[in-house]
C-alpha positions as CSV (number, residue, x, y, z in Angstrom):
1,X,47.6,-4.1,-59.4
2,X,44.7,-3.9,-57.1
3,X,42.4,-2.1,-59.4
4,X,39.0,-2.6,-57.4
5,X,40.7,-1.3,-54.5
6,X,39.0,-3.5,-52.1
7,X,41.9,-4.9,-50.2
8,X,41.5,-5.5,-46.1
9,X,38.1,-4.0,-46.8
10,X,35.4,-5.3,-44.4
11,X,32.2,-6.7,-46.8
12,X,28.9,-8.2,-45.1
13,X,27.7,-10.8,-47.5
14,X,24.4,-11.9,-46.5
15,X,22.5,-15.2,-48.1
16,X,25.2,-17.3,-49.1
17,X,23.9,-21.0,-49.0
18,X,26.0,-23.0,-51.2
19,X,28.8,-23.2,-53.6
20,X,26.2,-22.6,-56.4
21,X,24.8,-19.3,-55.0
22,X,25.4,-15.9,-55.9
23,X,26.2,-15.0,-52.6
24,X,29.1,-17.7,-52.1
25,X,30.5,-16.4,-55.4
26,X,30.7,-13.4,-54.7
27,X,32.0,-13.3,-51.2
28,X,34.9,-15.9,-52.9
29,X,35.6,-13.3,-55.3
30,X,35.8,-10.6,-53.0
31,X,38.5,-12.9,-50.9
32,X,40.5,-13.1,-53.9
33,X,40.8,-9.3,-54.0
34,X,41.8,-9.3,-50.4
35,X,38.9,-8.0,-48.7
36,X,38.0,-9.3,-45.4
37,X,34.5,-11.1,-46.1
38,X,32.0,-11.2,-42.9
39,X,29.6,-14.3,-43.9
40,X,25.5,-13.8,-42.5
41,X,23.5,-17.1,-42.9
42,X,20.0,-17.8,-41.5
43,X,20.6,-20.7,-39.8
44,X,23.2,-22.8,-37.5
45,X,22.9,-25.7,-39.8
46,X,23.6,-23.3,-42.6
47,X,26.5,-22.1,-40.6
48,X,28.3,-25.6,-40.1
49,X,27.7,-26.1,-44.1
50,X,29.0,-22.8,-44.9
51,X,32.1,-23.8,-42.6
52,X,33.6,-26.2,-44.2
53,X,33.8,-24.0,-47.4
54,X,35.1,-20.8,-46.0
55,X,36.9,-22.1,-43.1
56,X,38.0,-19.7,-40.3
57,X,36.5,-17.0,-42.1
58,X,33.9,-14.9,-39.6
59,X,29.8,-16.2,-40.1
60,X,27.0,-15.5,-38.0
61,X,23.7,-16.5,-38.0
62,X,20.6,-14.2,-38.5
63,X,17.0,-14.8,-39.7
64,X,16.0,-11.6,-41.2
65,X,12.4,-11.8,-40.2
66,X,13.6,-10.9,-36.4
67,X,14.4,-7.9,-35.8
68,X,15.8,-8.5,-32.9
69,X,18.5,-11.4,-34.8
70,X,19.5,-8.2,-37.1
71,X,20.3,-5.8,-34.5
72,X,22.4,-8.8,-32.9
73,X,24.2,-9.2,-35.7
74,X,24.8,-5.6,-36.5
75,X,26.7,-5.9,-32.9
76,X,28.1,-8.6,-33.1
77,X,29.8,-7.3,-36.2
78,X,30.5,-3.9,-34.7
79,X,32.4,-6.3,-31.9
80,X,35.1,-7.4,-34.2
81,X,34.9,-4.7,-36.8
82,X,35.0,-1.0,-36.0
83,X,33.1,-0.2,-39.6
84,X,32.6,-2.0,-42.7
85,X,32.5,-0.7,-46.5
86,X,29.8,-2.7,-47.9
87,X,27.1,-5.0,-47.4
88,X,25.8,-7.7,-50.3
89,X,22.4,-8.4,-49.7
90,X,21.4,-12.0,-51.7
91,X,18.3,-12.8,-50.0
92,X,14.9,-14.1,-51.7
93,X,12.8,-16.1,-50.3
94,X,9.3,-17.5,-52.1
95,X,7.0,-20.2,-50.1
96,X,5.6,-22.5,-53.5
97,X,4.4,-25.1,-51.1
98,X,0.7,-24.0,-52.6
99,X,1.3,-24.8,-55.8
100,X,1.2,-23.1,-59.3
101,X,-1.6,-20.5,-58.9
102,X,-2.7,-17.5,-61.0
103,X,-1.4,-14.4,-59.4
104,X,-4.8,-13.2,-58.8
105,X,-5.2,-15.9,-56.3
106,X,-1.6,-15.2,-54.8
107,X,-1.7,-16.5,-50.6
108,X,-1.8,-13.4,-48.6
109,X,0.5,-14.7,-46.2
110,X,3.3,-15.8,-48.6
111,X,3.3,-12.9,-50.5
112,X,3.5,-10.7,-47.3
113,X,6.4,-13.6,-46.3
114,X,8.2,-12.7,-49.5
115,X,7.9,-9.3,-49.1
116,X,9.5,-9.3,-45.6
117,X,12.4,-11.7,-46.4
118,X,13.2,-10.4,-50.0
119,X,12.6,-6.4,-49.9
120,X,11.9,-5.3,-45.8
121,X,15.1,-7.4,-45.1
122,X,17.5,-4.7,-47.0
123,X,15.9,-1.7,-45.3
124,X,16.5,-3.2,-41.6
125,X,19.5,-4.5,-42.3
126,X,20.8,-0.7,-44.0
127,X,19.1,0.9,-41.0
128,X,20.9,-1.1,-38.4
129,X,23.7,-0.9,-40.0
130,X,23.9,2.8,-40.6
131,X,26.3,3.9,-38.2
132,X,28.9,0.7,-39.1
133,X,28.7,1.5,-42.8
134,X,32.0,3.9,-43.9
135,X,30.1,7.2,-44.3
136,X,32.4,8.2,-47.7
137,X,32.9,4.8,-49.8
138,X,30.6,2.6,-48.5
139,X,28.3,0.5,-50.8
140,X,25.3,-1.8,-50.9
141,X,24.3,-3.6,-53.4
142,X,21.0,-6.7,-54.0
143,X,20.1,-8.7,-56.1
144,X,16.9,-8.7,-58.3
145,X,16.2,-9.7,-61.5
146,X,16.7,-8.9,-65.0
147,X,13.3,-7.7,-65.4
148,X,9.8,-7.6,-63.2
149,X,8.0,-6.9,-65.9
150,X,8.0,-9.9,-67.5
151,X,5.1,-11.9,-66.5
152,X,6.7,-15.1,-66.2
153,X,3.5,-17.0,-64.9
154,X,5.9,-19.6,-62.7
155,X,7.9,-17.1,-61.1
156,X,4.4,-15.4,-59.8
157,X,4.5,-12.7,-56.7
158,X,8.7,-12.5,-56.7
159,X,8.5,-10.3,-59.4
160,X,5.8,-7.7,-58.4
161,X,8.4,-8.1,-54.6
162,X,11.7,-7.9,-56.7
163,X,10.0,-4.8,-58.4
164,X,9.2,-3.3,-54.4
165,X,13.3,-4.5,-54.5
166,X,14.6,-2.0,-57.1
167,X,12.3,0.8,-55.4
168,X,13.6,0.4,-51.9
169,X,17.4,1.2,-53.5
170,X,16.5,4.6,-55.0
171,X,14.8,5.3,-51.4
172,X,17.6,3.9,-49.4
173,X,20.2,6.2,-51.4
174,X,17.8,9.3,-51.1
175,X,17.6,9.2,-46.8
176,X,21.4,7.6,-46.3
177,X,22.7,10.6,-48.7
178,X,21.4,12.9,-45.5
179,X,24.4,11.8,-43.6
180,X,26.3,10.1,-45.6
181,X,28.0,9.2,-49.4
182,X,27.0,5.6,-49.1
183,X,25.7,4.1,-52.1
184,X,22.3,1.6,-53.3
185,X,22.9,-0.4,-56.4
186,X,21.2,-3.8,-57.5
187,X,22.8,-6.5,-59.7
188,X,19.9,-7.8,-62.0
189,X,20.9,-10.8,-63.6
190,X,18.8,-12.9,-66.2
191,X,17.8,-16.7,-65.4
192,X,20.4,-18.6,-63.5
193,X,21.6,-22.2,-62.5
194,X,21.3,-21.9,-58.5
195,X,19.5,-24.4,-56.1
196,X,17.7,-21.2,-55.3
197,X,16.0,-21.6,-58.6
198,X,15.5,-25.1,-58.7
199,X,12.7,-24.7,-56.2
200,X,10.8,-23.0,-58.8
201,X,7.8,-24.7,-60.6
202,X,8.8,-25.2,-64.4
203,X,12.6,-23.0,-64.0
204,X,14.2,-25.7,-65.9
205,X,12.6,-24.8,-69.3
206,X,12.1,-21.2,-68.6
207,X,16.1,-21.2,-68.1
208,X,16.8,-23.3,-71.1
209,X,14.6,-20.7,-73.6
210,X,16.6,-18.0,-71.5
211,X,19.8,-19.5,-72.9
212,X,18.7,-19.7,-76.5
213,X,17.0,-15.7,-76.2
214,X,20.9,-14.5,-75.6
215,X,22.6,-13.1,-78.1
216,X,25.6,-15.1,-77.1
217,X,23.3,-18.9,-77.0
218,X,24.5,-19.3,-73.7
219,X,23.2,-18.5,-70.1
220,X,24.4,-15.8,-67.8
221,X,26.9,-17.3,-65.3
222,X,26.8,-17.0,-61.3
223,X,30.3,-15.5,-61.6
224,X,29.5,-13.1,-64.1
225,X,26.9,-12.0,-61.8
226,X,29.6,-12.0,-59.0
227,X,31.6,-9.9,-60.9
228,X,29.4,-6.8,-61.5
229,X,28.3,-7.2,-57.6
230,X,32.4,-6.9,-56.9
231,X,32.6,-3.4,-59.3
232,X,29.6,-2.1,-57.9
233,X,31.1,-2.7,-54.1
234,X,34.5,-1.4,-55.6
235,X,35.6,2.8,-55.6
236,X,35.5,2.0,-58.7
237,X,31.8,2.7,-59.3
238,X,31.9,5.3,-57.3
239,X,29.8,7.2,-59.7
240,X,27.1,5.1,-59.8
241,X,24.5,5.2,-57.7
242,X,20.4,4.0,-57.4
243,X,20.9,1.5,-60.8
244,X,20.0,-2.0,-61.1
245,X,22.8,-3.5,-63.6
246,X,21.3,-5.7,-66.1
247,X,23.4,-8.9,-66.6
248,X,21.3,-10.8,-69.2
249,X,24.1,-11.4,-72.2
250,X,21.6,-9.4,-73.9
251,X,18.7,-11.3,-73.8
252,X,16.0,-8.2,-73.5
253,X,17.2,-7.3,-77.0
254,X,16.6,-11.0,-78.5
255,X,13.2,-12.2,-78.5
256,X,12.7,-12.0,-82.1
257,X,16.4,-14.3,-82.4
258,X,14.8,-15.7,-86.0
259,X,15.4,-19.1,-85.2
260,X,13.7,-18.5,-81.8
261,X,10.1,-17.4,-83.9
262,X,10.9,-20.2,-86.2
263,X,10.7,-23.0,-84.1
264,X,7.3,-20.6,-81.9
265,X,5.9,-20.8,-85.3
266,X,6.5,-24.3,-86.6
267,X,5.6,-25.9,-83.3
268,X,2.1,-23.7,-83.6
């Protein structure tokens, strides 16, 4: 039974870097439920690695801080596909090469970086992409976070540009419904195991409390998160629209887990 009903549909899935990332996963994912994935990488190094995962399946290169690399790509997708049903957009970008700082003393130019790679990215790409995009079912859908307001002090300026993130959704939805039915969801999963994160001063014990704050005592999964990007993509969710989908095994609900305050207070 094909109950996401996303067979020989056409999916842009932008950011996919590794077998690790949430982009891969979900563009495998979407393969096995017979859609037709279109792969978007930043790079022709990134291509060649992507390659020899995905085989002949269509990839092309774009750096989403051209303009001019977007609108190529939008036609060089509109060259081999007359429209497409959905885009995934899985593309964050932080430049830590400063250091741990306060956020008060956040680098102009990286967090104006961020905001253009993370955030501006989806708006160009929807924009360019407005006229491919199936006008009655199509779907977008990013990915954030669990929460930005959290003040994790290592994860810094991403949240304040994940939070600019979940805002650009609701506004995308509210100028594509104009002209069209096309809908603007984000996936917001809680801490994950990706190389992405790895890059992040401190991740490794942020994740590891993470795991212990679910209800379940173990971490949210890359697939899991792959999963709700697939339904949200799917007619399926054809009611939902402007939502970021918390996938955090319940973790927002858990910070007083007893033996969590036990060992805060003991270790005192």
């Amino acid at each position: 039974m094909d109950f996401l009903q996303l067979k020989e549909k056409s999916i842009l899935v932008m950011g996919a870097a590794n077998k690790k990332s949430v982009a891969f996963q979900v563009g495998k994912l979407l393969k096995e439920a017979g859609a037709n994935v279109l792969w978007s990488v930043r790079s022709d190094a990134r291509k060649e690695q992507l390659r020899k995962l995905v085989g002949d399946d269509s990839i092309y290169v774009c750096d989403v801080e051209n303009q001019t690399e977007i609108d190529a790509l939008r036609d060089s997708v509109a060259d081999d596909f007359p429209n497409i049903h959905g885009i995934v957009h899985s593309i964050a970008f932080a430049d830590y090469s400063a250091g741990w700082l306060p956020f008060h003393e956040t680098p102009r130019a990286a967090f104006l970086q961020a905001v253009d790679i993370s955030c501006f990215s989806l708006i160009a790409t929807c924009n360019a992409f407005k006229e491919l995009l199936d006008s009655d079912t199509g779907s977008v859908v990013t990915i954030s976070i669990s929460t930005t307001r959290m003040a994790a002090e290592n994860y810094g300026y991403m949240a304040p540009v994940k939070a600019a993130l979940d805002s650009s959704i609701c506004f995308l939805a509210k100028s594509f419904s104009n002209f069209s039915k096309v809908r603007f969801n984000a996936v917001c999963p809680g801490l994950l195991k990706t190389s992405a994160s790895a890059g992040i001063p401190g991740y490794v014990d942020s994740y590891l409390f993470a795991e212990q704050a679910t209800l379940r005592k173990e971490a949210v999964q890359t697939s899991e998160v792959a999963d709700a990007v697939a339904f949200l993509l799917s007619p399926r969710s054809s009611g939902i629209n402007t939502q970021g989908l918390v996938i955090d095994a319940g973790m927002e609900t858990n910070y007083f887990d007893k033996e969590l305050v036990t060992q805060a207070i003991n270790n005192g």
